[in-house]
N, C-alpha and C positions, 0 to 999 in steps of 0.2 A: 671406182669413182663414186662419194656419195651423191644423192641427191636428196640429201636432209634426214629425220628421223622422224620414227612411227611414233603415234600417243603415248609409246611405253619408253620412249627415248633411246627405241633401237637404231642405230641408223642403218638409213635404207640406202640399198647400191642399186646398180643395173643388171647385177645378177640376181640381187633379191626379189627386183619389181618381177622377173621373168621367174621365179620360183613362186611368187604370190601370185602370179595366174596362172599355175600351175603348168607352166612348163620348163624340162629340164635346160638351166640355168645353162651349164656347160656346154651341152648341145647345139643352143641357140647362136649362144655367143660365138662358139667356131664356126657354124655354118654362116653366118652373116659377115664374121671378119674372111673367108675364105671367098666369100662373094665380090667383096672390094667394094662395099659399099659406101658408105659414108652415112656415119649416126650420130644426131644431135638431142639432146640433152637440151630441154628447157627447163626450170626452176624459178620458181615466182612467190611472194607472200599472198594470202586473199584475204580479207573481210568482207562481209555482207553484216547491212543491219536492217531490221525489222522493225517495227511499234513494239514494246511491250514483251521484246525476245532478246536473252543474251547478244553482244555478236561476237558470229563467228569467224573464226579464224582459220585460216588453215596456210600449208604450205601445200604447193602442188607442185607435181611433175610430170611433164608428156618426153616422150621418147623421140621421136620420127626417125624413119628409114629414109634414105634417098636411093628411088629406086627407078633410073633410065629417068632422073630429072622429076620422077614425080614424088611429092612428099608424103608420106603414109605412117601413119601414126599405130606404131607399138601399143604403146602404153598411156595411161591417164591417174595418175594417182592423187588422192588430195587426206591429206595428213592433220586432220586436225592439232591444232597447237592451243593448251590451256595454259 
């Protein structure tokens, strides 16, 4: 599943966000589907602007776990977009 692509226009999945914080991708992923969990995938555009500064742009993505009803956040990625 993507959820968008990186400044060099790679696109980014839910195996890569857990490879970019350095943990194994595969691993994760089984142990968390073997859990019976339930994991949701946010994706959003952002701007911010300032006086006197570019704005920025970016695409972001948070992860969450649901875990015994409570929500818990995997992941936080924000992707700038030029």
């Amino acid at each position: 599943m993507s959820v968008g692509e990186d400044r060099n226009g790679f696109v980014v999945t839910v195996l890569s966000t857990f490879a970019r914080l350095g943990l194994d991708s595969w691993n994760e992923t089984a142990e968390l589907v073997t859990q019976r969990r339930s994991i949701a995938i946010l994706t959003y555009p952002f701007s911010a602007e300032k006086p006197d500064v570019p704005i920025y742009k970016a695409l972001c993505a948070l992860s969450y776990l649901n875990d015994d009803n409570k929500r818990l956040r995997i992941s936080h990625q924000h992707t700038a977009v030029t």
